[in-house]
N, CA, C and O atoms as a printed pandas DataFrame, in Angstrom:
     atom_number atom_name residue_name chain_id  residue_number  x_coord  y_coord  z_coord
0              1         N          UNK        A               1    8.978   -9.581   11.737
1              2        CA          UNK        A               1    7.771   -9.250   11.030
2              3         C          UNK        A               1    7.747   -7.734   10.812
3              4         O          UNK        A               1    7.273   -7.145   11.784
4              5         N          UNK        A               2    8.129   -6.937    9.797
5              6        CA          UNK        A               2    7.956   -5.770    9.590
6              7         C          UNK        A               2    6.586   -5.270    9.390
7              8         O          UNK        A               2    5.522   -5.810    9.090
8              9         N          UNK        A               3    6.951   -4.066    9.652
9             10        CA          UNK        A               3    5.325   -3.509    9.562
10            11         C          UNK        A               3    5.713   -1.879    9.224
11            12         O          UNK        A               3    6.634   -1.229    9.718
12            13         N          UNK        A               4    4.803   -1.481    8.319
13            14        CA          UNK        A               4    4.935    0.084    8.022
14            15         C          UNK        A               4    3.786    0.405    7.864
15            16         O          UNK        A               4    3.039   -0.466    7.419
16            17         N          UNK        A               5    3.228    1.733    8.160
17            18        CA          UNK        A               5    2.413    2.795    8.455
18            19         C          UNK        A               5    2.177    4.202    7.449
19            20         O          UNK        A               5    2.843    5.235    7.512
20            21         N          UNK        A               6    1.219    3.964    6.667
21            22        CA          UNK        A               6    0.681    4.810    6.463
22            23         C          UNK        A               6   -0.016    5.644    6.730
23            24         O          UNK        A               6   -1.190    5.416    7.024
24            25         N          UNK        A               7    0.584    7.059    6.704
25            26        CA          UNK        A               7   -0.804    7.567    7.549
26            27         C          UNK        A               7   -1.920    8.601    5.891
27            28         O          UNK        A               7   -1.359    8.991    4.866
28            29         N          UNK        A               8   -2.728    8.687    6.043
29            30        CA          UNK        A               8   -3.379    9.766    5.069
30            31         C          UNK        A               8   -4.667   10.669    5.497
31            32         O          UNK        A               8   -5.465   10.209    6.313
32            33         N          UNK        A               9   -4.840   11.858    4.977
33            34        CA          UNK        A               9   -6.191   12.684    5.182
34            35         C          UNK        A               9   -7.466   11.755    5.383
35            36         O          UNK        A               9   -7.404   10.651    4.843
36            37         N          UNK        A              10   -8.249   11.972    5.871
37            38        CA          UNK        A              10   -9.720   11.273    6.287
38            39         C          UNK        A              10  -10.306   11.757    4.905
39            40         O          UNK        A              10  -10.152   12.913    4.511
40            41         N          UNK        A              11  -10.994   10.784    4.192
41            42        CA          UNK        A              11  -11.756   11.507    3.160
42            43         C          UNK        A              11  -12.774   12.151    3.084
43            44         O          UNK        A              11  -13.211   12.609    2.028
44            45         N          UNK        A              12  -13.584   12.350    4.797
45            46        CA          UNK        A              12  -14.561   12.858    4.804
46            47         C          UNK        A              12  -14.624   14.334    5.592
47            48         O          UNK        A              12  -15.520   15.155    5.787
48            49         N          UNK        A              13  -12.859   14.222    6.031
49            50        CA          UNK        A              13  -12.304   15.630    6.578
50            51         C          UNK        A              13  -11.232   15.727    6.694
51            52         O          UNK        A              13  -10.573   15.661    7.732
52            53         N          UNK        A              14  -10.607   16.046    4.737
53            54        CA          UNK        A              14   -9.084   16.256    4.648
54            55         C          UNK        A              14   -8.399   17.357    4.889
55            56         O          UNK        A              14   -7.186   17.272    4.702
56            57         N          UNK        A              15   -8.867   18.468    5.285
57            58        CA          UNK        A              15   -7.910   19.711    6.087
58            59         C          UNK        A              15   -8.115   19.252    7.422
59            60         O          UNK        A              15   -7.789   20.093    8.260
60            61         N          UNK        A              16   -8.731   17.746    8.063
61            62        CA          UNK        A              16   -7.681   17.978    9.284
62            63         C          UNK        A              16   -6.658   17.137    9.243
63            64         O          UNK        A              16   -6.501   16.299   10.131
64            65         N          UNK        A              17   -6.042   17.226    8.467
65            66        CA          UNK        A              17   -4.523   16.641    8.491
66            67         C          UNK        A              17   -4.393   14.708    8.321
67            68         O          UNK        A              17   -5.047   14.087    7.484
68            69         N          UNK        A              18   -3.781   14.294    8.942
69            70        CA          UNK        A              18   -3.215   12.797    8.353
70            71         C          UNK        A              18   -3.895   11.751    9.248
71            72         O          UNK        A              18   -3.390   10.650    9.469
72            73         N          UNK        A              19   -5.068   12.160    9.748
73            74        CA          UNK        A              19   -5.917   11.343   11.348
74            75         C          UNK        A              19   -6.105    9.827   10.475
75            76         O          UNK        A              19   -7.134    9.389   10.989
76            77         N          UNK        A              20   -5.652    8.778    9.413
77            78        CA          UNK        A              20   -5.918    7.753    9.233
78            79         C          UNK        A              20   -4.901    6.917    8.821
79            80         O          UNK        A              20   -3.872    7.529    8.536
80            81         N          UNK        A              21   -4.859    5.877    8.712
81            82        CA          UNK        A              21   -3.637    5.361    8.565
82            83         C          UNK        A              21   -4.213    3.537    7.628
83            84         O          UNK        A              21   -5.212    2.820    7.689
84            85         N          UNK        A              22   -3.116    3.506    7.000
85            86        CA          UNK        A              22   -3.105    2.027    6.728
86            87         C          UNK        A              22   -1.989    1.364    7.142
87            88         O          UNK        A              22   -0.982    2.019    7.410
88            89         N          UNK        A              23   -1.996   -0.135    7.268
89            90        CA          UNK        A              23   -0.777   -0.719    8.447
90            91         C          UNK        A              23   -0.390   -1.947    7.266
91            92         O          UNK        A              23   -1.129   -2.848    6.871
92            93         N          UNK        A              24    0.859   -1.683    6.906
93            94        CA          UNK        A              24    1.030   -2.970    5.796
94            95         C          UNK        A              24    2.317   -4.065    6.446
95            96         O          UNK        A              24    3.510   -4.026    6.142
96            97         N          UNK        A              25    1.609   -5.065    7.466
97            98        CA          UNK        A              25    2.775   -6.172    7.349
98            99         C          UNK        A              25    2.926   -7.245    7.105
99           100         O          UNK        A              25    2.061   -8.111    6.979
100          101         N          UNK        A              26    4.559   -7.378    6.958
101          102        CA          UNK        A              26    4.930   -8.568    6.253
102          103         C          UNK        A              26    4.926   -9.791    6.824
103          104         O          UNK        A              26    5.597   -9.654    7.848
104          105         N          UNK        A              27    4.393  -11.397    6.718
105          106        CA          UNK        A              27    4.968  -12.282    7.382
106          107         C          UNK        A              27    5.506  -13.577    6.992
107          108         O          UNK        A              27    5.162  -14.161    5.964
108          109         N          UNK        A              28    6.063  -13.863    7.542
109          110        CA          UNK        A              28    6.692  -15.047    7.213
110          111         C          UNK        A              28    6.142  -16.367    7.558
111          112         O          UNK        A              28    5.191  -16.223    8.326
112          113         N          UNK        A              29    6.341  -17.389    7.328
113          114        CA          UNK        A              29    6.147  -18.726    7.470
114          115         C          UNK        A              29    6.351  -19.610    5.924
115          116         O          UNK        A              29    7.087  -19.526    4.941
116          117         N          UNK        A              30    5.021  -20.637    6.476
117          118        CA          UNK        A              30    5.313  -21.733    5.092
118          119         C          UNK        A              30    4.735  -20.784    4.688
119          120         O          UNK        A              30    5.451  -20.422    3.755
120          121         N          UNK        A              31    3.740  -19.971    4.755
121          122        CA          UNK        A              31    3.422  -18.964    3.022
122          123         C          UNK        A              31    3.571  -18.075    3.439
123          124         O          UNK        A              31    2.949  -17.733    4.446
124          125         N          UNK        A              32    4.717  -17.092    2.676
125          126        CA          UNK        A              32    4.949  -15.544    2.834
126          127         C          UNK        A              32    3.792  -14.896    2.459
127          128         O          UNK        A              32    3.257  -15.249    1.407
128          129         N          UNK        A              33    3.079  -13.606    3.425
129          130        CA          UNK        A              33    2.180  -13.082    2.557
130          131         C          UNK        A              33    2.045  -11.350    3.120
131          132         O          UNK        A              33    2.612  -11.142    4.193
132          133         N          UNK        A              34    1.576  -10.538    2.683
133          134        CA          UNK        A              34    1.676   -9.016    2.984
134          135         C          UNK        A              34   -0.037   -8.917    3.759
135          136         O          UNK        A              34   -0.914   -9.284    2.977
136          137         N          UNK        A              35   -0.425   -8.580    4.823
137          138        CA          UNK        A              35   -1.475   -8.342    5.362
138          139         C          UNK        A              35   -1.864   -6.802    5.106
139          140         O          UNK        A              35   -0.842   -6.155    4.880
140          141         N          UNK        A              36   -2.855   -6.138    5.076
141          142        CA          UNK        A              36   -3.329   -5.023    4.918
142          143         C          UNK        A              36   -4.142   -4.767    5.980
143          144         O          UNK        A              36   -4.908   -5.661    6.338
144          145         N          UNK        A              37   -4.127   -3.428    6.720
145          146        CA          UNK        A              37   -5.210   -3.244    7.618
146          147         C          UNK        A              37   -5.434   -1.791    7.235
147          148         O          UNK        A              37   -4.822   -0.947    6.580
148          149         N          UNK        A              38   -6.864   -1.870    8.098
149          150        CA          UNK        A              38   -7.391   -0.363    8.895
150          151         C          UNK        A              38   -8.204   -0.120    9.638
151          152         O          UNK        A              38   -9.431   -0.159    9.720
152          153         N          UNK        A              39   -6.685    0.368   10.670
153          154        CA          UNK        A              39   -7.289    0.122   12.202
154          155         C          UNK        A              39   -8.116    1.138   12.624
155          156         O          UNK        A              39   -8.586    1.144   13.762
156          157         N          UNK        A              40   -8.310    1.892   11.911
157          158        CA          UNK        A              40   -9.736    2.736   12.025
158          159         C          UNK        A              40  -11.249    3.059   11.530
159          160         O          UNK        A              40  -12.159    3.871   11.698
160          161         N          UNK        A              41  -10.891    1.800   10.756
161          162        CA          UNK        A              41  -12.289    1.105   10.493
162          163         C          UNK        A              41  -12.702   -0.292   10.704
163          164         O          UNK        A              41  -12.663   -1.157    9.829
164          165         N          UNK        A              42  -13.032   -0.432   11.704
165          166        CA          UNK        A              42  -13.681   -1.447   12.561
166          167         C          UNK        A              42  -14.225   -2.608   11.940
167          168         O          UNK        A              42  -13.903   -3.783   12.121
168          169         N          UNK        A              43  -15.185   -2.075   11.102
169          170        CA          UNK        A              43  -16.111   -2.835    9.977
170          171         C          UNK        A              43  -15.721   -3.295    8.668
171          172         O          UNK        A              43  -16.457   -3.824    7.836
172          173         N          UNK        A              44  -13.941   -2.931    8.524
173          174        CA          UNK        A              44  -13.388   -3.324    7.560
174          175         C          UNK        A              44  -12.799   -4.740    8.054
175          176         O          UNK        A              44  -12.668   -4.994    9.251
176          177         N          UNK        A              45  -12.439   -5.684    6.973
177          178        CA          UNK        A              45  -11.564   -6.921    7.405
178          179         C          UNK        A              45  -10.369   -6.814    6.672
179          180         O          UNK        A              45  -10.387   -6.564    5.467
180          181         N          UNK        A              46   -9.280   -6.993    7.340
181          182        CA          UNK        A              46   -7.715   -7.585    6.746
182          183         C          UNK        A              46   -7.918   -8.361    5.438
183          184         O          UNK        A              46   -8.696   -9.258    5.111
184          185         N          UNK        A              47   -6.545   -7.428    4.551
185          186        CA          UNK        A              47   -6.520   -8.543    3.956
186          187         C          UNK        A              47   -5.113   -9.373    3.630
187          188         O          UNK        A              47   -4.001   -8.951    3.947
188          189         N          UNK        A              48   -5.299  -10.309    3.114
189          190        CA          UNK        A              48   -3.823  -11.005    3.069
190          191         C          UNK        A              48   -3.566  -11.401    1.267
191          192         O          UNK        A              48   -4.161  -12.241    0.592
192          193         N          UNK        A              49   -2.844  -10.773    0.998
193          194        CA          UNK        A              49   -2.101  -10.813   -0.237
194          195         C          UNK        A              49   -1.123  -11.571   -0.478
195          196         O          UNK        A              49   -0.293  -11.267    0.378
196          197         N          UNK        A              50   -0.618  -12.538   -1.246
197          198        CA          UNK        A              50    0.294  -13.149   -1.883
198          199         C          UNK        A              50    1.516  -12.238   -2.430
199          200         O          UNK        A              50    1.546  -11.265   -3.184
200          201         N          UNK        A              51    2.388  -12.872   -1.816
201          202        CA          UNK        A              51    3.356  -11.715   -2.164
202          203         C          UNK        A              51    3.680  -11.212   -4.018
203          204         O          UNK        A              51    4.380  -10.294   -4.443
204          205         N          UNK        A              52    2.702  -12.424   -4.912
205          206        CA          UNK        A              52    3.057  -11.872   -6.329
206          207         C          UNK        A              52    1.598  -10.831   -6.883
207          208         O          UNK        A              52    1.474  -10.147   -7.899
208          209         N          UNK        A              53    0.359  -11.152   -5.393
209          210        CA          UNK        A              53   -0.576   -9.793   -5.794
210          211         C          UNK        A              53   -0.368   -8.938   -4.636
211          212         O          UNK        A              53   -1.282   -8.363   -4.045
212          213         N          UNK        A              54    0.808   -8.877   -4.346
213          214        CA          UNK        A              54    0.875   -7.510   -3.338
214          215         C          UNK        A              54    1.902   -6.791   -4.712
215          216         O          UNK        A              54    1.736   -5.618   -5.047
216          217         N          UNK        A              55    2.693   -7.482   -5.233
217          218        CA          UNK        A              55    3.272   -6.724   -6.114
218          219         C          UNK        A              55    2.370   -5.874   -7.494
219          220         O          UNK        A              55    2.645   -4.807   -8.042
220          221         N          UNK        A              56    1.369   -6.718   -7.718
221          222        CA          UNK        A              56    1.015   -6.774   -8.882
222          223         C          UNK        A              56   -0.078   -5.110   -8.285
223          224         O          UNK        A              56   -0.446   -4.296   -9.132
224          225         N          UNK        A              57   -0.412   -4.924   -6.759
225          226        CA          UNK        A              57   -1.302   -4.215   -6.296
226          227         C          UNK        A              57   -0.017   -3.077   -6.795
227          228         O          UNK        A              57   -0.291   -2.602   -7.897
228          229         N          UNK        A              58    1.195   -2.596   -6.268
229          230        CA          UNK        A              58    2.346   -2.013   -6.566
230          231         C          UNK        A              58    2.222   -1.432   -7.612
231          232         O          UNK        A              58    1.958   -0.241   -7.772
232          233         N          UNK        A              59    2.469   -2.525   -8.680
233          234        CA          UNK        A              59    2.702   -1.904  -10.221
234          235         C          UNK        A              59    1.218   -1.202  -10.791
235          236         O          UNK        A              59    1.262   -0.186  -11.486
236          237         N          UNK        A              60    0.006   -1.804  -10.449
237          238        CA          UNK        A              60   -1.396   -0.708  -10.634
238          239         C          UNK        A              60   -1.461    0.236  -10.222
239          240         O          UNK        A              60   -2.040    1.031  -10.962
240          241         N          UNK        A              61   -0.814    0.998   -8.438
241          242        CA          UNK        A              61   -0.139    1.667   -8.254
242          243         C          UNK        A              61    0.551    2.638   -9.027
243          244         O          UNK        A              61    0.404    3.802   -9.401
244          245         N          UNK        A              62    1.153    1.944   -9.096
245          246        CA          UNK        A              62    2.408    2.623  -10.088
246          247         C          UNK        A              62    2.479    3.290  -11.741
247          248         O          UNK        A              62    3.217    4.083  -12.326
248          249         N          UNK        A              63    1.322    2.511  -12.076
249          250        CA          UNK        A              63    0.724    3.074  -13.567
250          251         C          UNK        A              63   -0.204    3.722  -13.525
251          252         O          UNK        A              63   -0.394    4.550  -14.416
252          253         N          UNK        A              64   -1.042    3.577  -12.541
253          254        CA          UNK        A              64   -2.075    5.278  -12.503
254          255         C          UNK        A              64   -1.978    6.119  -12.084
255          256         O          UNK        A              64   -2.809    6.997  -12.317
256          257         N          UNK        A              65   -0.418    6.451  -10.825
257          258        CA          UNK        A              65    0.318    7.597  -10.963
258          259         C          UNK        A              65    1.389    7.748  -12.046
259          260         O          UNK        A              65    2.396    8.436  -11.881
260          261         N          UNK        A              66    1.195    7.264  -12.837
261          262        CA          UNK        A              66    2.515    7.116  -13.740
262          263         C          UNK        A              66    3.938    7.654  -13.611
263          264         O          UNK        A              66    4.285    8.748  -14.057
264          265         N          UNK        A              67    4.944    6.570  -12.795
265          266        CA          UNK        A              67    5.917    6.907  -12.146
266          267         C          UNK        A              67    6.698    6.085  -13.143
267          268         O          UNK        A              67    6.553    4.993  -13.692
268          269         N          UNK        A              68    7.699    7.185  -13.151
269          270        CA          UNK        A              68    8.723    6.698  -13.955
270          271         C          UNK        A              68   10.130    7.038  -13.360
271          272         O          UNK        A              68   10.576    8.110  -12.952
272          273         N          UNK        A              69   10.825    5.498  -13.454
273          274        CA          UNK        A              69   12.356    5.338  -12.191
274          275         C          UNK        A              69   13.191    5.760  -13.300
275          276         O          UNK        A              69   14.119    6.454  -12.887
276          277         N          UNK        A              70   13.201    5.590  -14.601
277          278        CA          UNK        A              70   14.279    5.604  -16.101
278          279         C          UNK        A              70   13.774    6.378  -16.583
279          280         O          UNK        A              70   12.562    6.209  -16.723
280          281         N          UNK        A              71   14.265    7.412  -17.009
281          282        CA          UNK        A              71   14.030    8.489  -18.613
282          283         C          UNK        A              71   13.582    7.409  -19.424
283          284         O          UNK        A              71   13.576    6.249  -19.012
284          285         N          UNK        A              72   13.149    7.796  -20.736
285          286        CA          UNK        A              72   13.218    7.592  -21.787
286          287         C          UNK        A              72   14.322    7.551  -22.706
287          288         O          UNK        A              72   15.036    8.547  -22.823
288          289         N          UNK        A              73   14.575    6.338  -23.481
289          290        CA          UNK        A              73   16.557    6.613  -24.175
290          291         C          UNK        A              73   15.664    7.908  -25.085
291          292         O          UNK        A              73   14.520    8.052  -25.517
292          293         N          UNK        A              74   16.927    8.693  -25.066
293          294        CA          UNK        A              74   16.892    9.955  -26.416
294          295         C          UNK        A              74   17.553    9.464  -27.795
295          296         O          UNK        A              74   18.434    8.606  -27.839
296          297         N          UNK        A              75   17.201    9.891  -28.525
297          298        CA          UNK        A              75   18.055    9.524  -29.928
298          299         C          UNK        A              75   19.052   10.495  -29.937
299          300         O          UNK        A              75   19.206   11.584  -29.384
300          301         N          UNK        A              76   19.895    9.585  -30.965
301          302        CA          UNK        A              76   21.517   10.299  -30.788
302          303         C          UNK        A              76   21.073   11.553  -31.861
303          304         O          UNK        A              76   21.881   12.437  -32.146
């Protein structure tokens, strides 16, 4: 069962450094699915994502930082 760790600034006191974290793991069984936590908010609940809207969370991600893995082709 993998698990990775985010850590990030507190939003309510980001010069003190990385004090929060999100915990994203993976599990297996009859339904694969990606869990989300944060274990420093108490009053929050887990959530469990399907591994085709953990992707789909990814690519929204991914288009409102607009990251780009390929150039653009150039013309000859």
């Amino acid at each position: 069962m993998p698990i990775k760790v985010i850590p990030f600034a507190d939003r309510f006191y980001p010069e003190s450094g990385k004090e929060d974290c999100i915990i994203l793991r993976y599990t297996e069984g009859n339904y694969n699915h990606i869990e989300i936590a944060f274990p420093f908010h108490e009053d929050t609940q887990n959530f469990r994502l399907s591994i085709s809207d953990a992707m789909s969370l990814k690519n929204a991600i991914d288009e409102l930082i607009n990251i780009k893995f390929l150039e653009n082709p150039r013309g000859n």
